[in-house]
SEDOMI-252582 format. One record per residue (C-alpha): residue in three letters; x, y, z. Coordinates in nm, 2 decimals, always signed. Example, Ala and Ser with C-alpha at 12.3 -4.5 7.8 and 13.67 -1.06 7.14 Angstrom:
BEGIN
   resn     east    north       up
    ALA    +1.23    -0.45    +0.78
    SER    +1.37    -0.11    +0.71
END
This chain:
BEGIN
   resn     east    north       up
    UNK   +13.74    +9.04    +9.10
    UNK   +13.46    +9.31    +9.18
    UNK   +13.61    +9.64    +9.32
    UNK   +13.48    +9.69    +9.67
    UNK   +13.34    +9.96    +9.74
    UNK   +13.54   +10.18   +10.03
    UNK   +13.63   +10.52   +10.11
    UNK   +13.88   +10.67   +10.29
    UNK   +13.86   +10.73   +10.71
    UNK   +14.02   +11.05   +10.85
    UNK   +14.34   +10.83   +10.92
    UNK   +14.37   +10.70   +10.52
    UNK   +14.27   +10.40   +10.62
    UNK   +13.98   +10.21   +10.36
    UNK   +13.67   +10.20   +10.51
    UNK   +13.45    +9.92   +10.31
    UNK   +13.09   +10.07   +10.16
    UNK   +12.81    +9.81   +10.13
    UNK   +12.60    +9.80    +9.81
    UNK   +12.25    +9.93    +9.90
    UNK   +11.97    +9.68    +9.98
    UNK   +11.76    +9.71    +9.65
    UNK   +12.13    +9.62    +9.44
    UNK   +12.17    +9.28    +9.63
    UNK   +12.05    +8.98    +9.44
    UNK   +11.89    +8.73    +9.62
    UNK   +12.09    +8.47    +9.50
    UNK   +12.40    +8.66    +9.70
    UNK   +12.28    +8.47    +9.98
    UNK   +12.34    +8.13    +9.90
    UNK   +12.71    +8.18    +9.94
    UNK   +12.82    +7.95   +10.19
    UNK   +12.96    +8.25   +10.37
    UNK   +12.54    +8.25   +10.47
    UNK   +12.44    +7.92   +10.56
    UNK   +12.46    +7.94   +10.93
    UNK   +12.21    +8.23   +10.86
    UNK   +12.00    +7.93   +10.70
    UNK   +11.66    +8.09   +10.96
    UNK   +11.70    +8.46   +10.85
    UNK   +11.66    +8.44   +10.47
    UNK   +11.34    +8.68   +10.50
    UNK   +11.55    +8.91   +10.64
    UNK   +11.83    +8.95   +10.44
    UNK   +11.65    +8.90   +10.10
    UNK   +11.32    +9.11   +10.16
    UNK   +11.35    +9.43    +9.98
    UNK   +11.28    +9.65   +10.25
    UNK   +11.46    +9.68   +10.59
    UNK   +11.31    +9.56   +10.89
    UNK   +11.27    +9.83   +11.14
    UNK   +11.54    +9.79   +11.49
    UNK   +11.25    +9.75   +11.68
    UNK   +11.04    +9.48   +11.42
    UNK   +11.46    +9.23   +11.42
    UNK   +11.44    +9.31   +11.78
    UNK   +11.13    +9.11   +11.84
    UNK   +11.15    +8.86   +11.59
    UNK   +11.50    +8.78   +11.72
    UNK   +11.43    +8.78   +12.08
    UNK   +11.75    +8.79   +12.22
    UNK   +11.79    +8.62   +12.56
    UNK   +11.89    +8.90   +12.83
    UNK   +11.97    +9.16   +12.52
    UNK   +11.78    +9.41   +12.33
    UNK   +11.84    +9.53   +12.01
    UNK   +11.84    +9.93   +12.04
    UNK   +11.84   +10.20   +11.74
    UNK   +12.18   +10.37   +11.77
    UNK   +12.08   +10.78   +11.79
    UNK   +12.15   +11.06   +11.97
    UNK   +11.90   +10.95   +12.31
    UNK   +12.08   +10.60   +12.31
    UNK   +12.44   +10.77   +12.31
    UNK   +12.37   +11.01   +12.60
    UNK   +12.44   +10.76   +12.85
    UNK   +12.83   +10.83   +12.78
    UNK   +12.84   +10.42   +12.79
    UNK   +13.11   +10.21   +12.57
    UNK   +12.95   +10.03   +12.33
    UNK   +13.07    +9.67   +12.48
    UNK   +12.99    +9.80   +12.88
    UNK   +12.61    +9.89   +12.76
    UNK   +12.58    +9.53   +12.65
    UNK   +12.67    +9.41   +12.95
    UNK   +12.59    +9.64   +13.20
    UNK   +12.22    +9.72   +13.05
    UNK   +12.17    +9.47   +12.78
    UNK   +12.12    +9.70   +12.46
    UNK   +12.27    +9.60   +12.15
    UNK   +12.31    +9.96   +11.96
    UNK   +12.20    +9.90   +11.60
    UNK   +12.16   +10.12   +11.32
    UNK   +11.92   +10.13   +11.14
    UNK   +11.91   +10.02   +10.75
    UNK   +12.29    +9.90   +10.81
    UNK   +12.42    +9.54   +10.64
    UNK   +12.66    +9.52   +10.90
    UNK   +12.44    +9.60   +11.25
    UNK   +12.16    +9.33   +11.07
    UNK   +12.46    +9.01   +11.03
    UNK   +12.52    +9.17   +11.38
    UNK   +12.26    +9.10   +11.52
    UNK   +12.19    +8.77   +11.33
    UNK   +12.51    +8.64   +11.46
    UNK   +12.42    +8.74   +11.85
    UNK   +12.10    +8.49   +11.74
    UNK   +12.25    +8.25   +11.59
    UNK   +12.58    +8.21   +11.81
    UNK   +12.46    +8.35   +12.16
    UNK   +12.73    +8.20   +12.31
    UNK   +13.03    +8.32   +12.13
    UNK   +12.90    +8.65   +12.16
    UNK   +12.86    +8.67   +12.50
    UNK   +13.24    +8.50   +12.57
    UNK   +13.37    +8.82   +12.34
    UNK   +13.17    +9.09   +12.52
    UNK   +13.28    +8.94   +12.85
    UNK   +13.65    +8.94   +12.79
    UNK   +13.57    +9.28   +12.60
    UNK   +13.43    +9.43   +12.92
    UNK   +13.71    +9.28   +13.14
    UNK   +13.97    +9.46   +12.96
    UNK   +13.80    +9.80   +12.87
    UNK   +13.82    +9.76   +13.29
    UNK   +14.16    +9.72   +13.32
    UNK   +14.29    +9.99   +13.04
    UNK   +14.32   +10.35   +13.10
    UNK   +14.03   +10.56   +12.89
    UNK   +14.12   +10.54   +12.52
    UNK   +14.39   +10.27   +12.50
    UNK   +14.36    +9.91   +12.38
    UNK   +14.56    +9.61   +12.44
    UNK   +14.66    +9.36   +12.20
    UNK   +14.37    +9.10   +12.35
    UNK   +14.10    +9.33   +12.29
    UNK   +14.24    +9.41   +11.90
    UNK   +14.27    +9.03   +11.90
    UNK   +13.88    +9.00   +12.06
    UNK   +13.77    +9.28   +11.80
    UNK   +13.94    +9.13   +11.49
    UNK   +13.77    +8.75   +11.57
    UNK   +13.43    +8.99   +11.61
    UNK   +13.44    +9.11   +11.26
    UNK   +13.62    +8.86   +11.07
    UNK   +13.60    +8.56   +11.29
    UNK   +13.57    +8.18   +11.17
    UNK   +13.55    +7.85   +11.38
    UNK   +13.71    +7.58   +11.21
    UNK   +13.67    +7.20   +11.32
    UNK   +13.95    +6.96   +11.24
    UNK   +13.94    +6.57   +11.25
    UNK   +14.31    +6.52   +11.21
    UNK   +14.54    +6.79   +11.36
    UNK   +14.80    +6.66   +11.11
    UNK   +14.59    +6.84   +10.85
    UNK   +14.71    +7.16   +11.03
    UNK   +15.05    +7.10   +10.91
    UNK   +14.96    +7.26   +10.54
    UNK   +14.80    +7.51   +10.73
    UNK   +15.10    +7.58   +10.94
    UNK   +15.36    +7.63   +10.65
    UNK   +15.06    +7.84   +10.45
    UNK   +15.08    +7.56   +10.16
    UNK   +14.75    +7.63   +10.04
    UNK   +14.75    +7.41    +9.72
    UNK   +14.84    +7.14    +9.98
    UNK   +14.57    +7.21   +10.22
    UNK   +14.28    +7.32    +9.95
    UNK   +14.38    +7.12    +9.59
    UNK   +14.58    +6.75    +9.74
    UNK   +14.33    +6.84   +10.04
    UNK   +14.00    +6.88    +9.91
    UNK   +13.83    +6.55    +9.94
    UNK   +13.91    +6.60   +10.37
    UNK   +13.64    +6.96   +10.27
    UNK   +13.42    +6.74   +10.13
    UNK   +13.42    +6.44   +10.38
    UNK   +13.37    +6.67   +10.71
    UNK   +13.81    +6.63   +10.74
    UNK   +13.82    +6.97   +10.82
    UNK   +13.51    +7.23   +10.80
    UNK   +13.37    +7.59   +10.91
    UNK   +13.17    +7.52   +11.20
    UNK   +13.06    +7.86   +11.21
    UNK   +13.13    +8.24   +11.06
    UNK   +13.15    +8.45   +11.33
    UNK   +13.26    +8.78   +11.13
    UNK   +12.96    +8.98   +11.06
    UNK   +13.24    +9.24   +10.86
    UNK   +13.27    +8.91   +10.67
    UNK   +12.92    +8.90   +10.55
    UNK   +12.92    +9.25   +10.48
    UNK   +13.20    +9.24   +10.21
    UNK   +13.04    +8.89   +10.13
    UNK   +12.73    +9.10    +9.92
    UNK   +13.03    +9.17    +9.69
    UNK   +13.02    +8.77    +9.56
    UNK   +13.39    +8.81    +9.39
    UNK   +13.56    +8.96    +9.67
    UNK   +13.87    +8.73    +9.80
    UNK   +13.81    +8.72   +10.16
    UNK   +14.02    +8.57   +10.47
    UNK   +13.88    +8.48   +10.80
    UNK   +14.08    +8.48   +11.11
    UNK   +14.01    +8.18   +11.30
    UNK   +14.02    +7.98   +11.56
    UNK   +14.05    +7.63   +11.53
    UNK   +13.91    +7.31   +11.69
    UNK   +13.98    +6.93   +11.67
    UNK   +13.66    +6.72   +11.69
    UNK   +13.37    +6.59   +11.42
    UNK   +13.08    +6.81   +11.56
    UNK   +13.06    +7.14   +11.47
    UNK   +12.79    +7.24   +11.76
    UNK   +13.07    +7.09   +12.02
    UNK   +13.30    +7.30   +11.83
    UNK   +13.16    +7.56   +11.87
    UNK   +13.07    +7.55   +12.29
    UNK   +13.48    +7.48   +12.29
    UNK   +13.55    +7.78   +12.14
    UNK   +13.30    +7.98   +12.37
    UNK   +13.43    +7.79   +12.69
    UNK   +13.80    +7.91   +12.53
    UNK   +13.74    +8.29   +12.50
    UNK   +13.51    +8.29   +12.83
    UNK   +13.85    +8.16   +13.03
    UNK   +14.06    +8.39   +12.83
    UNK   +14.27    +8.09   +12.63
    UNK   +14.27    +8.22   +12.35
    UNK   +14.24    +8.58   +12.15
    UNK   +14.52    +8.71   +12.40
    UNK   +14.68    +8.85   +12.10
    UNK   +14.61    +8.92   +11.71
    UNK   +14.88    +8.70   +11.58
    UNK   +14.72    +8.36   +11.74
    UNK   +14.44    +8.39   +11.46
    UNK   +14.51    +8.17   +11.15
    UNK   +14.44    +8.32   +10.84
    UNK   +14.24    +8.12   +10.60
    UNK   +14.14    +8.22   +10.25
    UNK   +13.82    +8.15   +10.19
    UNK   +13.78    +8.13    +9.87
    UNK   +13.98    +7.89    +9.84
    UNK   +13.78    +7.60   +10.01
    UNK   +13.63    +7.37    +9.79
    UNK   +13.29    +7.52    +9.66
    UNK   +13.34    +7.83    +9.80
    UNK   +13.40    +8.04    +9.48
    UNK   +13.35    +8.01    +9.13
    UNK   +13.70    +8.03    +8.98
    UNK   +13.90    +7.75    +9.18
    UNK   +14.09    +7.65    +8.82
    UNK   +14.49    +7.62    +8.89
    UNK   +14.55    +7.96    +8.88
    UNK   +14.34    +8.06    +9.08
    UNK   +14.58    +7.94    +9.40
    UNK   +14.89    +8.09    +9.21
    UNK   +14.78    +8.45    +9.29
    UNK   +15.01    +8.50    +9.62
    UNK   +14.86    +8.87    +9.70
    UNK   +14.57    +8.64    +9.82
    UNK   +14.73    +8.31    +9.90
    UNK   +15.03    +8.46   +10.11
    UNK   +15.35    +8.28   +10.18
    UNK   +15.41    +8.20   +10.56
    UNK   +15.55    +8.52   +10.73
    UNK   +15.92    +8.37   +10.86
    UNK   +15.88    +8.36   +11.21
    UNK   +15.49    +8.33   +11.23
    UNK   +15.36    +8.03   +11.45
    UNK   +15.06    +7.94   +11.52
    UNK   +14.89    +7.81   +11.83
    UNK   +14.77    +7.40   +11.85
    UNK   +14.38    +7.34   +11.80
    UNK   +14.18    +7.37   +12.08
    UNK   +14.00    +7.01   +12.17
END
């Protein structure tokens, strides 16, 4: 596995550095980590950045505007989430992997971000300046690592559940293959980030659907966070290892599921919430 690249925040915490643009292959982008991104391959694999203003137009964001993040922008005193949604600017950086999957995800799934900012907003509201609450770490964790997954048969959750993961990704690989279960949509623009490090083990934190479209999944899912059913608190997100779905890296021999600092036992006590439907 490739090293990621990180640093250390004043709080010791590991703050994840993306490669530079010019040291991403192009071939990066055919992960399947990517392909709800299938419209915006010019702009992740053209060697120079576009400019904030030049995504902002070719994007055209209903109701929102993609703004450079600088000193005139952060004047206004606003919190990031109540800008959105009080004046409809998106602060971006500029020549930044994470504010570009940003902003490709508000494109591409205009719905789910609007549900998140919503229930962002509501509970900025109701906290006192400078405190959080365990739905917005929930709401902020599903914004950076965030994964819809659709289920045909919720009995397929039951390998899930009990975190048997050669049971769920090895015995049940052919329901990957078949449409059984599948990622309707990656969310987690962090996600994508760490994703331009192709051997990096990464684990979404989803939310889970039964049906067999992944477009109806995905409305579900906005309909859920909009009415505030789900993302209350951290701990209703399943983990999911992605690496281990079927296709999804290139080492999936038998040892590759034996290394349990990736594929984690259940935590006793740990239950998690029914699909939505």
């Amino acid at each position: 596995m490739i090293a990621s690249a990180s640093t250390a925040d004043s709080g010791g915490r590991r703050r994840f550095i993306a490669p530079p643009r010019d040291a991403v292959e192009a071939a990066c982008f055919a992960q399947p980590i990517y392909a709800g991104l299938g419209g915006f391959q010019d702009l992740m694999v053209a060697p120079d950045w576009p400019t904030v203003a030049a995504l902002d137009a070719r994007l055209a964001l209903p109701d929102k505007q993609l703004v450079e993040q600088d000193a005139t922008l952060l004047a206004d005193g606003l919190h990031y989430e109540t800008r959105i949604a009080g004046r409809g600017r998106i602060a971006t950086r500029a020549d930044n992997w994470h504010d570009l999957f940003n902003a490709l995800v508000w494109a591409r799934y205009p719905s789910i971000k609007q549900a998140l900012n919503r229930q962002q907003c509501r509970h900025i509201a109701a906290m006192a300046p400078g405190q959080r609450n365990r739905a917005q770490a929930a709401l902020t964790q599903f914004d950076e690592t965030g994964v819809i997954v659709r289920v045909r048969d919720p009995a397929l959750l039951g390998a899930w559940d009990r975190h048997d993961w050669p049971a769920l990704f090895v015995e049940g690989a052919g329901h990957w293959r078949t449409g059984g279960i599948a990622v309707a949509a990656v969310i987690g623009h962090a996600l994508m980030e760490q994703a331009l490090l192709p051997e990096r083990l990464l684990v979404g934190k989803c939310v889970v659907v039964q049906g067999d479209d992944d477009a109806a999944a995905i409305a579900v899912a906005a309909r859920a966070i909009t009415d505030g059913a789900v993302l209350t608190d951290p701990l209703e997100l399943r983990p999911l290892p992605l690496a281990g779905i079927p296709g999804w890296h290139v080492h999936q021999d038998g040892g590759f599921y034996a290394q349990i600092e990736y594929f984690r036992p259940l935590r006793e006590g740990r239950v998690y919430p029914a699909a939505l439907r």
